[in-house]
N, C-alpha and C positions, 0 to 999 in steps of 0.2 A: 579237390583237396584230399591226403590222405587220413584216413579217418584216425585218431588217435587209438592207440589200442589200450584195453582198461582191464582192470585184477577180474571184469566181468565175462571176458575175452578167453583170459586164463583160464577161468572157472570152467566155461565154457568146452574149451579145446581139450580140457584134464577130463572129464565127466564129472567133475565134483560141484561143491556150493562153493559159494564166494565165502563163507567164513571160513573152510577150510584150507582156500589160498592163504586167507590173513593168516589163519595159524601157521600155515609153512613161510611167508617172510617174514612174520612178526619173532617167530621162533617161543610166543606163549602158552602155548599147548603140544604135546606129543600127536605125530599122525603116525599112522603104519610108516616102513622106508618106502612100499611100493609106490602110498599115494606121495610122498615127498617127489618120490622120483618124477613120479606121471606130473603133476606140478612144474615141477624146473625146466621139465621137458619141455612141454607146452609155451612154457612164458619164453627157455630158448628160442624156439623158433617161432614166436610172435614178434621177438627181439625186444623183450621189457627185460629190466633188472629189478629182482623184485626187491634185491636187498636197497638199491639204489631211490627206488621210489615208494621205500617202507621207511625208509630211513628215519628217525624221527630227531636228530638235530637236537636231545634234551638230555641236559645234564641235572643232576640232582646235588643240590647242598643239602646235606642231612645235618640238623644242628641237634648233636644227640644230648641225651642225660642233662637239660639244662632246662627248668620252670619257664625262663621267659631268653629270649633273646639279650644277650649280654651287648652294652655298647660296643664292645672291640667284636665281636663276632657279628654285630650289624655291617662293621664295614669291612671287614673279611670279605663277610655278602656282598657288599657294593663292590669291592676290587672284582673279583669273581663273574660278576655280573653284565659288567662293563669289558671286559674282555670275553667272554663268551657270546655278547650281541655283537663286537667287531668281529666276531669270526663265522656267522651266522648261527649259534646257537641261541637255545632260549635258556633258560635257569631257574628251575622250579626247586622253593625254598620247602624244605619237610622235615619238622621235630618229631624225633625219634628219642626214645626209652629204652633201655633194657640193662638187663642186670649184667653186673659188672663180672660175677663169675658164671654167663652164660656160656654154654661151648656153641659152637658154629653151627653145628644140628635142633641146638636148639632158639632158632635167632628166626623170625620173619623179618624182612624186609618190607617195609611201609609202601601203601602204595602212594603213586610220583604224583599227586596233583589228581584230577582230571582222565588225563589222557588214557586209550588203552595201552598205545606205545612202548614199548620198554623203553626205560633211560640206556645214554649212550655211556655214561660214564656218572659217576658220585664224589662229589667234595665233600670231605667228614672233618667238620667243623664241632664245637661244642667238645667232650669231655670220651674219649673212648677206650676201647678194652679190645684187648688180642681175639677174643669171640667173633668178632664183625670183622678183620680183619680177613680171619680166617676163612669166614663166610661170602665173601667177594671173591676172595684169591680163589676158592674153588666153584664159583658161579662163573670166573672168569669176565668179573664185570672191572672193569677199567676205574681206577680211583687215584687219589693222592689225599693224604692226611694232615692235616696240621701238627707237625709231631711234639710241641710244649704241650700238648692237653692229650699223650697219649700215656695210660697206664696201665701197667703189668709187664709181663716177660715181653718182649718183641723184638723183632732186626730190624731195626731203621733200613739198611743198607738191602733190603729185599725189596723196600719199595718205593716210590713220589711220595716224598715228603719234603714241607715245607718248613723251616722253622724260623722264628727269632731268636738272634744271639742274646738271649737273656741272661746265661752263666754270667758272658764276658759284660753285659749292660752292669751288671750287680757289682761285677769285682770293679769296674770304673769308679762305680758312685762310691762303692766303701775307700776308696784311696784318695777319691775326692774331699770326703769329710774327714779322713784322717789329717790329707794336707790344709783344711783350717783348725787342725788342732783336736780335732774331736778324738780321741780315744777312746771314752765309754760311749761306744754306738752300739747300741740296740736294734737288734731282727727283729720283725712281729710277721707274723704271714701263719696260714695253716696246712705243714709239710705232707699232710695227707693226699691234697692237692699237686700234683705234677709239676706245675707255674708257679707256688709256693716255694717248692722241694729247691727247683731249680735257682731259683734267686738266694737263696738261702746257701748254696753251694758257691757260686760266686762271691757271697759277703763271706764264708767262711775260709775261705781259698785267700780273698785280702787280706784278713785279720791276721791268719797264720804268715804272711808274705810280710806284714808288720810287725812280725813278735808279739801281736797282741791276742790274749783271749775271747774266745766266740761269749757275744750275752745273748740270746734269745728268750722269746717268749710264745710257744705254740699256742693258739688257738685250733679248736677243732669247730668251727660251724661256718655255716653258708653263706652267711651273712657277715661279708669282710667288714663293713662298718662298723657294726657293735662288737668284732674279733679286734679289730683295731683299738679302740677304745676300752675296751676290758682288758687287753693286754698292757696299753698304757698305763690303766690305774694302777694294775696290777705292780707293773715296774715301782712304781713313786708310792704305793702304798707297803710295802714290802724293804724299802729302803735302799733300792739300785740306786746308783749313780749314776745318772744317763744325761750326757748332753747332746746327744745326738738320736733320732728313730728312724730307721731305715725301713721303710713299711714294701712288702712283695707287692700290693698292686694299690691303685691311689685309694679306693673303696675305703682300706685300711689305716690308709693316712689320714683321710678324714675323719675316723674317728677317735686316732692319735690328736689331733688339732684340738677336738672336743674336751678328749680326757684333761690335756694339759690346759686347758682354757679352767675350766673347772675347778683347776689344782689354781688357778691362780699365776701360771707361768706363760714368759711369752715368745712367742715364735719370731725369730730367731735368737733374742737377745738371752733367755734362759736353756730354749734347747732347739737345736736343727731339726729342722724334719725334712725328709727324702723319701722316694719310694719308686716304684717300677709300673710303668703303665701310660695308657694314654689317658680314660675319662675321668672327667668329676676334676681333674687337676686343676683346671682353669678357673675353676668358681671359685678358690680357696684364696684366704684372705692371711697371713700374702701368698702371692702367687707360689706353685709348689714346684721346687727341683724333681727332676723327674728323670728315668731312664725313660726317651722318647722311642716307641716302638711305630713302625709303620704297618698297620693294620691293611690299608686298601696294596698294597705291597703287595703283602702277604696273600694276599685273593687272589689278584693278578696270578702271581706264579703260582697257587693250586692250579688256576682253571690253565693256567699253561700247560703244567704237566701232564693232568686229566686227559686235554685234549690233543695232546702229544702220543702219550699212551693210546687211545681213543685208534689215532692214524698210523700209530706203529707199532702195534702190539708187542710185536718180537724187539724193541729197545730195549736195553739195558737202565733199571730204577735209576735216578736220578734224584740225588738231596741237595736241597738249595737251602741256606742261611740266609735270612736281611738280617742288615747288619742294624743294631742302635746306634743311639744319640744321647751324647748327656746337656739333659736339659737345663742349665744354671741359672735360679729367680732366687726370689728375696728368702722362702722357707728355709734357707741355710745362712749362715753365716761363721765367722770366728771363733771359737770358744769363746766363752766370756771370761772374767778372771773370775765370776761365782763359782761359775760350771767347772773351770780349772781348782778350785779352792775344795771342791766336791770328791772332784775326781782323786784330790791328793788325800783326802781325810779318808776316804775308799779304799787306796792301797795302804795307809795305815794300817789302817784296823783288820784290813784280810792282811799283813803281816805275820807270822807265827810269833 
């Protein structure tokens, strides 16, 4: 039987160590060209590939700038996941930090897990910035982005990017509450946020297609729950009109639910609530209208493109949209003729 030939083979045939082969297929350390050459040489005519059986089959989700794992970026993970083990890769999950105005030189890249391996490709999940961007396109390592949670200058159209249609999810739902009557609908979400920003464009883009005025309320903190709920009181303490809240992600609707529970008012029959997202919606009493986004979607076609990129380097970027869903449960309903009696005593008084 023919003996199988090993990286020891090579070592052997090169004059060199066996670490030195790893570092010429691994491609993790600098050697001279000469010993690359005497290397490649040798494994040639062994007849091994070294790129071939270095390979390491591992793709990296980086969930960057984010404390803990968000419910929608867990099944990001899961989409991602499950499509890279059908195709025999593995998917090694790694939080990553860095500053939002880092330039590209000044950016490490985390190491992958475990392994010595280098990753074959990076799915950049979680919150990022043109610095990282930057810093791949010139390592020349294979990626694709989520591009709702990308902020600063950038060209989508330079590279794999995934996104969800959340403009158009937002401008559905504000024309949804309009057609039961709502008029003073209120934004809460915090535009600092890219996924805020963008929902926020959408409801503003219906409002103006209505002849109606934008109302918002910015929050700036982390913590969409208590931004939701502060923005809420905010609204009904300050004396807005609001028969409707249109909250950017559910986080925020919850604790729009709170605020107005508190004020004494009830959902739907005092004022609608809606909002954009997938978690936490389910639990809400009543259940919460919602723009439905598909998360595991979304995963899928990163580790598509990744691994697309990955086998043809020289393709042309490619941008894919999932599309939403509007999700219609009990948190909405018709104006009332309270909320109506409000909203008219409202444009009264802002009369000149």
């Amino acid at each position: 039987m023919k003996k199988k030939v090993t990286l020891a083979d090579v070592a052997a045939a090169a004059g060199v160590s066996m670490p030195t082969v790893s570092r010429v297929a691994t491609g993790t350390a600098r050697v001279s060209p000469e010993i690359e050459r005497r290397v490649k040489n040798a494994a040639a005519e062994l007849g091994i590939d070294l790129l071939r059986k270095n390979k390491s089959r591992v793709v990296a989700f980086l969930l960057s700038n984010r404390d803990k794992l968000h419910p929608f970026h867990s099944r990001v993970l899961v989409g991602s996941q499950e499509h890279c083990a059908r195709n025999g890769y593995s998917l090694v999950f790694c939080p990553f930090r860095y500053s939002p105005t880092a330039a590209w030189r000044e950016l490490r890249l985390p190491h992958f897990g475990e392994r010595r391996q280098r990753v074959d490709g990076v799915i950049l999940g979680g919150t990022n910035f043109p610095g990282l961007i930057d810093l791949l396109d010139r390592r020349r390592i294979p990626f694709s982005v989520l591009g709702n949670n990308m902020v600063g200058e950038w060209n989508p159209a330079d590279h794999d990017v995934v996104s969800t249609d959340d403009i158009v999810g937002a401008y559905e739902m504000t024309r949804y509450l309009h057609s039961l009557g709502h008029q003073m609908v209120w934004y809460v979400g915090n535009s600092l946020l890219p996924w805020f920003s963008r929902c926020r464009q959408g409801y503003e883009r219906a409002r103006a297609d209505g002849g109606l005025p934008s109302h918002a309320v910015d929050f700036h903190s982390e913590d969409s729950q208590e931004g939701g709920y502060i923005s809420t009181k905010s609204i009904l303490r300050n004396g807005g009109s609001v028969t409707a809240i249109f909250a950017g992600d559910t986080a925020a609707a919850c604790g729009a639910y709170r605020a107005l529970r508190d004020a004494g008012l009830r959902i739907p029959l005092d004022v609608s609530v809606a909002a954009v997202g997938e978690s936490g919606g389910e639990m809400l009493d009543p259940p919460l209208t919602r723009v439905r986004e598909f998360p595991e979607q979304v995963g899928t076609e990163l580790a598509k493109l990744v691994l697309s990129r990955v086998n043809h380097p020289e393709s042309s970027p490619k941008q894919l949209v999932v599309p939403t869903q509007l999700v219609k449960r009990e948190s909405c309903g018709p104006v009332s003729q309270a909320g109506a009696e409000r909203d008219k005593r409202h444009e009264l008084i802002a009369q000149p």
